[in-house]
N, C-alpha and C positions, 0 to 999 in steps of 0.2 A: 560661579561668578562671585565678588566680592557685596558685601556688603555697603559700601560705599556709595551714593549713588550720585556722588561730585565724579566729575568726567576728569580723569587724571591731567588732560589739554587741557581743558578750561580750568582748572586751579593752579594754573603755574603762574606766578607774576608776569607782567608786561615788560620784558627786555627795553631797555633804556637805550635813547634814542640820541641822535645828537640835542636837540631841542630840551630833551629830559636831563638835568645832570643829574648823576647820581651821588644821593645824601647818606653819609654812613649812619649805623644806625645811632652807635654813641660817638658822640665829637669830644672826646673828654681832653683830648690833645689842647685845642685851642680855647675852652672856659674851663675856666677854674674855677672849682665848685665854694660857690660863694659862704656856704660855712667855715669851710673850711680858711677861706683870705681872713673871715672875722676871727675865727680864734687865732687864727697866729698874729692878725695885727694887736689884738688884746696881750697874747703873750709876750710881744717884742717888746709892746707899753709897763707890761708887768714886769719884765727882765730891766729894763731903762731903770724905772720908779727904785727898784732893789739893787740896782748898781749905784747909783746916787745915793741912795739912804746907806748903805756899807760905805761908798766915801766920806758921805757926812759923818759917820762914827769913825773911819779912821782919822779924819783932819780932827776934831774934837777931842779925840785921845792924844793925839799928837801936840794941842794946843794944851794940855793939862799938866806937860812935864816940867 
């Protein structure tokens, strides 16, 4: 006899019912893990700020000739 003395029937989970819907365990489809939204909106603002300031030194260079 095993060692076990959980009843193989009684540890099965509860079969989902109509009433039960069934919740996957990770939903990662539908949220988007919220560090992840922060550093890339940081980086879009960081990419912006450094495309602007390279313009501003080419129109300045441009205005020196």
């Amino acid at each position: 006899m095993s060692d076990n003395p959980v009843d193989p029937a009684a540890a099965r989970e509860p079969e989902a019912t109509a009433e039960t819907p069934v919740k996957p365990v990770m939903d990662e489809e539908r949220n988007f893990p919220r560090g992840l939204a922060i550093r890339l909106f940081a980086y879009l603002v960081a990419g912006h700020v450094l495309a602007g300031f390279l313009y501003l030194l080419f129109e300045a260079g441009a205005q020196g000739r």
